[in-house]
N, C-alpha and C positions, 0 to 999 in steps of 0.2 A: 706736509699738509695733505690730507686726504683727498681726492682730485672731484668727488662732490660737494667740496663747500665752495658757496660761492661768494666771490668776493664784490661786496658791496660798501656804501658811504653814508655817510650824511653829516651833516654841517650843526654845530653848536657852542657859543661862545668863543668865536675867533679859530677855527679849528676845524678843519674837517676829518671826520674820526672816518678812519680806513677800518673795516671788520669781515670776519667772514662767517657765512650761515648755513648750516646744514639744515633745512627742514625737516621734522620729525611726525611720524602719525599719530600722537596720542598727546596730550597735554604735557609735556612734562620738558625744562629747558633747563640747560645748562649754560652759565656764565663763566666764561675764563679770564682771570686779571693777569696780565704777565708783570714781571718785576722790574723795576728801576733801572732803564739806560736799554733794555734787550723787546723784544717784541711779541707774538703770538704763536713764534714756531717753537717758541720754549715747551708748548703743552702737545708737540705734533706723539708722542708717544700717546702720550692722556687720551685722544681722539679716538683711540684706538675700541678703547672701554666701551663706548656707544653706538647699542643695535640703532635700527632704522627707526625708532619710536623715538628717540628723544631730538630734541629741537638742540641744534649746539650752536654759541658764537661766542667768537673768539677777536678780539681785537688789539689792533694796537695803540696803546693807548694815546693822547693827546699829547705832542711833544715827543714821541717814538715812533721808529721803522718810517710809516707810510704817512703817519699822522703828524702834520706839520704843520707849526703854529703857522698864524698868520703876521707878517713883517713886524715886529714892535708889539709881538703880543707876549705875554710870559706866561710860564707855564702856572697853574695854581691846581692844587689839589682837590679843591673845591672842584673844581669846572669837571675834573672826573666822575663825580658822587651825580653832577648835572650830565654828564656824559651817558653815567649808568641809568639814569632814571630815563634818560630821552628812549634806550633801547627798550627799557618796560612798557615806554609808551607806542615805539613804534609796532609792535609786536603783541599788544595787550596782555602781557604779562601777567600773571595774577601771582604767581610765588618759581622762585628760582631758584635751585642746586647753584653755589657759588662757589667756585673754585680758586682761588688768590696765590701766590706766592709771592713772597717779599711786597712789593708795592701794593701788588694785587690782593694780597692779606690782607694789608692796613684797607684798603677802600670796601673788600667786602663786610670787615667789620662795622666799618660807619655804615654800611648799609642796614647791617645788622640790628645796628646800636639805636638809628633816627628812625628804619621803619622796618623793621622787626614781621610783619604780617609781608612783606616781599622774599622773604625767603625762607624756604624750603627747609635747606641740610646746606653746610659749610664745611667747605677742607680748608684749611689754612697749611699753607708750608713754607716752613722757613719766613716766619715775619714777625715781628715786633709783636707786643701788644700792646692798643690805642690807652686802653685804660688804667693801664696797670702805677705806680708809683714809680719814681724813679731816685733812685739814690742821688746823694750830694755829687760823686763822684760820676754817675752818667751823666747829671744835669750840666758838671762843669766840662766832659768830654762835648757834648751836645750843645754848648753856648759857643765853644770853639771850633768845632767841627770845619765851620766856612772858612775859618784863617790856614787851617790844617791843609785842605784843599786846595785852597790857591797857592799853597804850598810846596804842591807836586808839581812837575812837567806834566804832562796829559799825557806820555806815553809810559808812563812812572805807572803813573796813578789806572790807566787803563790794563797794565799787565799784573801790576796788584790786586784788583778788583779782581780781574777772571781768575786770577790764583785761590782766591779766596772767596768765589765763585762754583768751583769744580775741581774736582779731583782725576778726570777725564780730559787729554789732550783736545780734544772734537769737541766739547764742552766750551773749553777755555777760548776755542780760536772763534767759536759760532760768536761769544761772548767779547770780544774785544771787535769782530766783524761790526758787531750789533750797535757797541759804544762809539765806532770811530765816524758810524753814521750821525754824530751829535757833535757838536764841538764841546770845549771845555767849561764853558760856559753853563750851557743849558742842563750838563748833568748836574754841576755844584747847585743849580739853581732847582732842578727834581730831589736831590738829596736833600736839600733844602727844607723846599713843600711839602714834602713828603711828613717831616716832623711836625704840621701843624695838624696831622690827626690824633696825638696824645692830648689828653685829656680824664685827667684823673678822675678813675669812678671806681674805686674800690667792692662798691655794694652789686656794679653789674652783672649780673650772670645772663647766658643766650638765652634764649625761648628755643632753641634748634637745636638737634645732633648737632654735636662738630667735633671733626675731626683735624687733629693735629700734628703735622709731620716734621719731624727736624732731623738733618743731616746729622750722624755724630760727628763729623768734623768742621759743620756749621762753627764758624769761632764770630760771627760777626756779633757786634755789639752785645747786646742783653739776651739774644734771640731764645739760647738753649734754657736758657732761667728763668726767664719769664713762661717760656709755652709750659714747663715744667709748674710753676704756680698755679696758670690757668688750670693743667689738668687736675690740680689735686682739690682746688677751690670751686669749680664748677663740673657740676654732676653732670652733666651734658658734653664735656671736654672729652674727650678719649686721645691721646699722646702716643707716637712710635716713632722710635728715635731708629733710623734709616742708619743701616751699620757701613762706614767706608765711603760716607757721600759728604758732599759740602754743602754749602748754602743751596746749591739748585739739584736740590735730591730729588725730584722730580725726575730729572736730566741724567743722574749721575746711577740712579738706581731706577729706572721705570718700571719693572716688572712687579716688585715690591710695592709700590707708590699704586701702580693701577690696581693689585689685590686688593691692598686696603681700600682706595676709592668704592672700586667694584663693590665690596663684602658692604662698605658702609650705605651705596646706594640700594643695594636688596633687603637691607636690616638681619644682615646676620652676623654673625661673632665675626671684631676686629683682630682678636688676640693672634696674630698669626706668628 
């Protein structure tokens, strides 16, 4: 993490959300969502991209790293999207470059999806899509998933994840570090939540640039087939499949992930 941001708090719905803030001189902010079970230093590569003009924060989310529910609270998805909008508020935000992977995909696109005039430009990497359809066969993977889960030992299921997480040693260990900060519980119960942002809408397309990034050896879920549909059905989608990374290609390939960032925040050609 870059040793100017500064790390601050605030309090919403059972929760005190842990974040950190770089100020910038000109209007322009970037939002980071990190993914499911891992925290904010997932994007410490990412940080890298941004002169002293842009305003940057990064957080971890409600139920992660710093951010801890409160005794008897659960986690819910919802309370993220109320997470997100409390920092528009704090900050007066008028529209925001959003940045998501995996978890942090699915929330930027509900931000997207309900208020559309808050953002900017979108990267999505490595995440589901909220709207898309889902076959008989993901629906009946997806109705099961919770039995599946409590199915594993939690040291099972935490070295499978960072396997299929990264294809990078350093990767994998940051990533079970990340998870064992949570019990077994709480994650079954994020993977969980995390699926009440699907929501069939076949007809959606963005109002924003967005760009789309997928590990090629992303094997999770629908992820590579689905972003693959987005691209070809939404004219505003632009797709780069990250050669020799996994789900957290961001992590596994950074150099790569900040061009295309970079090239798509200045609006010049992604094709690299």
């Amino acid at each position: 993490m870059k040793n100017d941001m500064e790390h601050l708090k605030f309090y919403n719905l059972g929760c005190t959300i842990n974040y950190w803030y770089r100020a910038g001189s000109e209007d322009k902010w970037v939002l980071f969502f990190h993914g499911a079970g891992v925290d904010h230093e997932m994007f410490k590569e990412q940080f890298k991209i941004f002169d002293e003009t842009y305003n940057i924060i990064a957080w971890d989310a409600r139920g992660h790293g710093l951010s801890k529910l409160e005794s008897g609270k659960k986690f819910e998805f919802e309370g993220m999207i109320s997470d997100c909008k409390k920092i528009y508020e704090i900050y007066n935000i008028e529209k925001a470059t959003i940045i998501g992977q995996s978890m942090g995909g699915n929330i930027a696109q509900e931000i997207a999806y309900y208020y559309p005039d808050l953002v900017d430009k979108i990267v999505l990497i490595d995440c589901s899509i909220n709207t898309g359809k889902l076959t008989f066969i993901e629906n009946y993977i997806l109705k099961y998933s919770k039995f599946m889960f409590n199915c594993y030992p939690w040291d099972i299921l935490v070295n499978q994840s960072a396997r299929a997480c990264s294809n990078k040693k350093e990767i994998r260990d940051y990533v079970k570090k990340c998870y064992r900060k949570i019990d077994k519980g709480t994650f079954i119960e994020v993977m969980m939540e995390v699926t009440n942002c699907l929501h069939e809408d076949e007809g959606f397309r963005f109002r924003q640039p967005v760009l789309l990034i997928c590990g090629s050896d992303d094997k999770l879920g629908n992820i590579k087939k689905a972003l693959e549909k987005y691209s070809k059905d939404d004219d505003n989608c632009v797709l780069h499949i990250i050669d020799k990374a996994g789900h957290n290609s961001n992590q596994d390939n950074p150099d790569l992930v900040n061009k295309l960032i970079y090239s798509m925040l200045n609006g010049t050609n992604c094709n690299l």
